[in-house]
N, C-alpha and C positions, 0 to 999 in steps of 0.2 A: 498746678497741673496734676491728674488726677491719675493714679496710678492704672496701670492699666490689668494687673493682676494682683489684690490682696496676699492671698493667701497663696503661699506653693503646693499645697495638697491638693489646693481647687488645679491648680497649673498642671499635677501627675494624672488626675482624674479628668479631666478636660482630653489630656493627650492618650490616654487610655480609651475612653470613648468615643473618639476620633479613628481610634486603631482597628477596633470593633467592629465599629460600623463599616471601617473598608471592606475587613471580613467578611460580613452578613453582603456585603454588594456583590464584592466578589466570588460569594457563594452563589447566590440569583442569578449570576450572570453566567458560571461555571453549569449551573442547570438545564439554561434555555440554549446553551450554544447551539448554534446550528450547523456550524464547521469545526474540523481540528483546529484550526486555526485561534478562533474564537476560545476553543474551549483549552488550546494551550495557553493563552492569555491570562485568561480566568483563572488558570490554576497558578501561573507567576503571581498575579494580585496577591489571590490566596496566601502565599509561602512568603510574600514581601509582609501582609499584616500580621500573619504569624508570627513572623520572626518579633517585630516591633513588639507587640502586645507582648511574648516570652521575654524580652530583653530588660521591657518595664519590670515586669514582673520579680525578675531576678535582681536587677539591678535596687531597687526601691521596695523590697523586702519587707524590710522594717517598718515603712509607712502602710502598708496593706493585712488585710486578714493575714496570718501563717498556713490557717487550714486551710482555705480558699487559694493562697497565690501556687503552695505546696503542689495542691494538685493538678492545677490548670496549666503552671508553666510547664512540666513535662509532657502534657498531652499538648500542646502547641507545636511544641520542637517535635513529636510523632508524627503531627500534621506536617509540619514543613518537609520535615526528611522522606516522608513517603510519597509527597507530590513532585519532589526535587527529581527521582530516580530517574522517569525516565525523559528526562532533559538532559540529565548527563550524560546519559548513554548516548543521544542524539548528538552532543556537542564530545564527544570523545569519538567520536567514531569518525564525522568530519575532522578533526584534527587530523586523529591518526592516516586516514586517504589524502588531506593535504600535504603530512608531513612525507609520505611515502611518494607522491610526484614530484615535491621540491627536490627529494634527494634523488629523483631519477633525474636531472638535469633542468634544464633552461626549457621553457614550453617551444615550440618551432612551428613556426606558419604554417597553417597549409599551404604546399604549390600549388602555382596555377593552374600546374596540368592535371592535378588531382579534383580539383573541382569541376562537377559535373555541366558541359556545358548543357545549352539547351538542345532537345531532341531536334531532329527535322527531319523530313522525308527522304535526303538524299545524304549520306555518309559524303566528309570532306575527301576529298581525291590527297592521295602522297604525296609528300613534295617534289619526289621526282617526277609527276606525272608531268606533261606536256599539258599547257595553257593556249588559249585561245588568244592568236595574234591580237595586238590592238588595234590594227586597222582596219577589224571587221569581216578580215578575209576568211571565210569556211571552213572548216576544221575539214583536211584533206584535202582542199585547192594548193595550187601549186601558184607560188611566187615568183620563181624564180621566170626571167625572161625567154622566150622563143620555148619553153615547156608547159604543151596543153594543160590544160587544170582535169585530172582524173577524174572523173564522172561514175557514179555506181548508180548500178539499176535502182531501180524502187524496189526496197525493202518490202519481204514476204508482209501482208499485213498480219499482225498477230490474235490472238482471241481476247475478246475483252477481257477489263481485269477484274471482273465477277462472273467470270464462267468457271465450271469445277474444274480444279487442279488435275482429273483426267482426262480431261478433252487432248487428244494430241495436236503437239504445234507441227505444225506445215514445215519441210525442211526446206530449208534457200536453195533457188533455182540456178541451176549452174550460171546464168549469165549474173547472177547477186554475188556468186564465187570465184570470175574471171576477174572481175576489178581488186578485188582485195587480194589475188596472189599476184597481180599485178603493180602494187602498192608496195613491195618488198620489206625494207627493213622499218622501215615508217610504220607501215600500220602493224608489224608484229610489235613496236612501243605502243603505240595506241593502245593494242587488242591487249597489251601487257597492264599497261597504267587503268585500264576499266576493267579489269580483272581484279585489280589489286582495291580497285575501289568497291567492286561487289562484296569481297571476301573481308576485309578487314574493316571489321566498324571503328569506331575512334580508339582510342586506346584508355579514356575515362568511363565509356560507357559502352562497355562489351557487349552487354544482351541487349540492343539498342531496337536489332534487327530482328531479335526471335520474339519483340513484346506486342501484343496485338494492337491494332488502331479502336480508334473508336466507332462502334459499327461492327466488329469483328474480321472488321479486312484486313488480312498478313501486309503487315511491313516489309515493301518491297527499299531495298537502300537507294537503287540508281533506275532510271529510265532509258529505255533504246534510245540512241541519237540519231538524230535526223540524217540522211545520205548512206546510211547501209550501214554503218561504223556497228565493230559489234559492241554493244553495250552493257551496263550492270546486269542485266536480267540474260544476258545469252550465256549460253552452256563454255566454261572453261575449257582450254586444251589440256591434257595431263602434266605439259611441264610449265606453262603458268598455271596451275592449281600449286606444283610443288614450289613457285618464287612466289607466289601468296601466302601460301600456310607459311614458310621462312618468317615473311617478312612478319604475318600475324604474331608467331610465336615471339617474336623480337619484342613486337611493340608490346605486348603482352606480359615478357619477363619487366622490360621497364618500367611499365606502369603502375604491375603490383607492389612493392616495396612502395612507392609512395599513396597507395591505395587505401595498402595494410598498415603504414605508417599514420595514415589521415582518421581511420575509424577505432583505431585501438585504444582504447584506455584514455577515450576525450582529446587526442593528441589535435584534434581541429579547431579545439574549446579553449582552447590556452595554458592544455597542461601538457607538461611531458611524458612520453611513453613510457610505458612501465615495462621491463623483463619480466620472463616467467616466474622468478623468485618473487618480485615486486608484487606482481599480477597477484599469483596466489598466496600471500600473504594479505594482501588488502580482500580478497574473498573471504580467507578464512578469520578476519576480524570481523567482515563485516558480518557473516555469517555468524560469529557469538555475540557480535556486541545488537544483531539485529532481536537474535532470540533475546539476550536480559532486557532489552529495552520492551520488549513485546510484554516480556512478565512482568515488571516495572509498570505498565500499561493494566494491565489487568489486577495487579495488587494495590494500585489507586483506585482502580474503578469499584474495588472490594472495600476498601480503606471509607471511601466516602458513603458508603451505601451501609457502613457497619454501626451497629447499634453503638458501640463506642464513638464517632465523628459525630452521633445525632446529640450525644452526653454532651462534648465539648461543642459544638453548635449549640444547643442551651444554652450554657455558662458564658458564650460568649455572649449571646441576644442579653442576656440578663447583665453581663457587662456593658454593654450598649447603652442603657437606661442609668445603670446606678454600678457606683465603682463601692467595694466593701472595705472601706480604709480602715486602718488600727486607730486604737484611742489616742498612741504617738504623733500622731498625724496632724492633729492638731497645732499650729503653727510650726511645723519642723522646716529645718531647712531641707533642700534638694543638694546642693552644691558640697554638700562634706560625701554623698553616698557617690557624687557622679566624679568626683578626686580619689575615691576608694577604686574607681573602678580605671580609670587613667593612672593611679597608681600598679593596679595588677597588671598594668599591660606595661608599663615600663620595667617592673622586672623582667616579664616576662619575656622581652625583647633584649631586657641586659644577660639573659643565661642564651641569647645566642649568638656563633661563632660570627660578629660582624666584619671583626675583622679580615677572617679568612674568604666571606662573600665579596670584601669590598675590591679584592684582588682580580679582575675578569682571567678566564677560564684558570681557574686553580683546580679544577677534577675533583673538587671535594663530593660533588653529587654524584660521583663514577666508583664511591670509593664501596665495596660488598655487593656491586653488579652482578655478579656470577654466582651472588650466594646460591644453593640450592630450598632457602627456606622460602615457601610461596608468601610468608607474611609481608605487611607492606614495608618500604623501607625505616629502621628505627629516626634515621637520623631527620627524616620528613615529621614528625608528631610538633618535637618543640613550636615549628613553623604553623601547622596547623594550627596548636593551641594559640598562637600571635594571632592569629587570622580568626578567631573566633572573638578573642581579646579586643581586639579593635573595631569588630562588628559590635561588641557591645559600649566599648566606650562612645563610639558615632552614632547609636542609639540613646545613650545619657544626653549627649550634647544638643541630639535632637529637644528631648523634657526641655532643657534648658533656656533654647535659644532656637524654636518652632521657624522662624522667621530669617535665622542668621544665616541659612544656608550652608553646605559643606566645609570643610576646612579641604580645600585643596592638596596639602601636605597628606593628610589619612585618605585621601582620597586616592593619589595615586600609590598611598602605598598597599590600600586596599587594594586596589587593582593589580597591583605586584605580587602579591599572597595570594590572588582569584587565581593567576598564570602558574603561581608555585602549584596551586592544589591541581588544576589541569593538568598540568605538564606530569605530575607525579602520581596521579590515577591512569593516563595517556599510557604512560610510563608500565607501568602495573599491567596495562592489560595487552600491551605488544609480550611483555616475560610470561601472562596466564599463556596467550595463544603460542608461542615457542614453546612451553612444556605438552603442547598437543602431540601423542603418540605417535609414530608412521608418516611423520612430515619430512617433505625432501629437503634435500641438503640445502636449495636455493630458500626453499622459504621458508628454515631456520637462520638462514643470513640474515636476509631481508630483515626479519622480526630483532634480528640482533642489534642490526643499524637501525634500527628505526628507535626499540629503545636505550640507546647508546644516546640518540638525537634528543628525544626525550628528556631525558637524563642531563644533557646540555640546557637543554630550557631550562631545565629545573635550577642548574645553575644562574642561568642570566635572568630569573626573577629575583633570587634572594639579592645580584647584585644590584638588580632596580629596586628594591627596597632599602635596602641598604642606602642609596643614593638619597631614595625618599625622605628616609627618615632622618640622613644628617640636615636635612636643612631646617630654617626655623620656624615653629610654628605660625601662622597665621595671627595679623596683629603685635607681632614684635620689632620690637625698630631695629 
């Protein structure tokens, strides 16, 4: 059976020119985008082949030119780092609004009553209003045995309802005004309940009645009713005006609180509402994390257009074709440089405190919170250096074993180190915007808990590492 690979130099050059070539695609591709979307993509590819082709580079040293890898790895890691910016800024800044609604509580449904029903021509009557018998009997006939059914003249007819709002209406003829003071306490409920339906629109959709129709006809709420009754459109008495506005005002205070609860701060979305300290504190990040990401924006779009990126584009096309390997190269092994490099990372992991991660909430990540020095935290570096560590080791292993797929174990503890480094830039820039000059008391709180919270992730990632990392490597019995 025939080997499938000779030579390991052919095996580093092979995975080099594979790396390259993602580059030059996903440069082409970063050029013609035609949406953000696209062209955030393109720039991921980018900073994914970058890294690889720098990792070769560094890693497998000794089998490549010195003058040639010398140069190129450094301007790779330029590339990656400056197309990185402003993604993090995008994903720090959702963090930090996420983390700042979790701690405002538990998200809460919208109520029913707060959702808008549908419009309609005629505003719903109060619950106290009087309904129309179900036996069909007349609104105004009388039920009751051996008493006449009350009869009202025919209703003054009124002006159509496209003639101008000055035309005067006709006032009701005394015999249209003998039946209804003859009606006593009955119809002053009536004349009360269609009063109260004229004046108070529903209580989720106030300006229901001032919004114009289509056509530009005013939105009348209720219609005269038939048999004289006075209806939505007739002129109120002065004290049902005063037991409408009451009642408006009422439904009005109720309504707001779950109105103002429903539109504030996505509270209908499935987040929870935010207080004023919360509120303006997720402003004022958004407000700087919105400016660095903007300049992050404009400093890649400088980056790629600079005669420096067109240098390293070169070097990469020309790595594309032909890898400049040393004279060492010549049958050398890969497996002593990619154990060189899983060796740095095990120390690297052995000068950190695992023990004290392995402990959940130990406050070790709480501990020089209040320092006044703006730099980032000391005790966060060692962990970064792990996390660069082990991008390079999974980059060797990649050379190695193109085919064998991730090791699960570095896998999630890479993912444990991605949450370290989040959480502890998250971290970083809730303390930049608390040293903002002239901020209120609420949102320097805000900013305080938030990164206090922070600060707690940062903890429950080193202890998912930690966790990661005691188990056994992949392929061990």
């Amino acid at each position: 059976m025939a080997q499938q690979h000779h030579d390991p130099a052919d095996v580093l050059a092979r995975h080099l020119r594979e790396r390259a070539t993602e580059f030059l695609r996903a440069l082409r591709l970063h050029r013609g985008a035609a949406t953000p979307e696209e062209s955030a993509e393109a720039a991921r590819a980018l900073r994914r082949a970058a890294r690889r082709i720098s990792a070769g580079l560094y890693t497998y040293q000794p089998l490549l030119d010195p003058a040639w890898s010398q140069t190129l790895g450094p301007e790779l890691a330029w590339v990656s780092g400056t197309l990185s910016q402003e993604d993090a800024c995008a994903t720090r800044l959702t963090r930090l609004l996420e983390a700042l609604h979790r701690l405002s509580g538990p998200a809460t449904p919208t109520p029913p009553a707060a959702r808008r029903p549908p419009m309609s021509d005629e505003a719903p009557a109060p619950s106290g209003s009087p309904t129309p018998p179900p036996d069909g009997t007349p609104r105004g006939a009388s039920r009751v045995a051996g008493i006449p059914a009350t009869r009202h003249a025919p209703a003054t007819p009124a002006p159509p309802a496209d003639a101008p709002s000055d035309v005067p209406r006709p006032a009701p003829t005394a015999a249209a005004q003998a039946p209804l003071r003859a009606t006593g306490a009955r119809t002053a409920v009536a004349r009360r309940a269609a009063t109260v339906t004229a004046t108070v629109p529903a209580p989720d959709d106030r300006h229901a009645a001032d919004r114009p129709r289509a056509g530009g006809e005013p939105r009348t709420v209720g219609r005269p009713r038939a048999g004289g009754e006075l209806g939505a459109t007739d002129r109120p008495r002065p004290d049902d005006a005063r037991t409408a506005a009451g009642e408006a005002r009422t439904a009005a205070h109720d309504a707001r609180p779950r109105a103002a609860g429903a539109q504030r701060d996505g509270a209908g979305g499935g987040r929870a509402p935010l207080t004023v300290g919360a509120a303006k504190a997720g402003a004022l990040l958004e407000r700087q994390l919105t400016l660095a990401r903007t300049r992050a924006h404009s400093g890649a779009l400088q980056a790629l257009g600079s005669a420096r990126f067109h240098a390293v584009a070169d070097q990469v096309a020309v790595l594309a074709s032909e890898v400049p390997l040393a004279a060492a190269a010549e049958g050398a092994d890969l497996r002593p440089l990619a154990d060189a490099a899983r060796e740095r990372l095990a120390d690297a992991v052995a000068a950190l405190p695992l023990l004290t991660a392995g402990s959940p909430y130990n406050a070790e990540a709480l501990v020089h919170g209040l320092s006044p020095d703006p730099a980032p935290h000391p005790q966060d570096a060692p962990w970064h250096q792990v996390r660069l560590l082990l991008r390079l080791h999974r980059y060797a292993q990649e050379v190695l074993h193109p085919d064998g797929g991730d090791d699960p174990r570095l896998r999630a503890a890479g993912e444990a180190l991605d949450r370290h480094r989040d959480a502890a830039e998250a971290a970083a820039a809730a303390a930049h915007a608390a040293r903002t000059p002239r901020i209120a008391p609420a949102t320097a709180y805000a900013l305080g808990v938030l990164h206090a919270d922070q600060r707690h992730e940062v903890e429950a990632a080193r202890y998912a590492f930690q966790r990661a990392w005691q188990k056994p490597p992949a392929g061990t019995p």
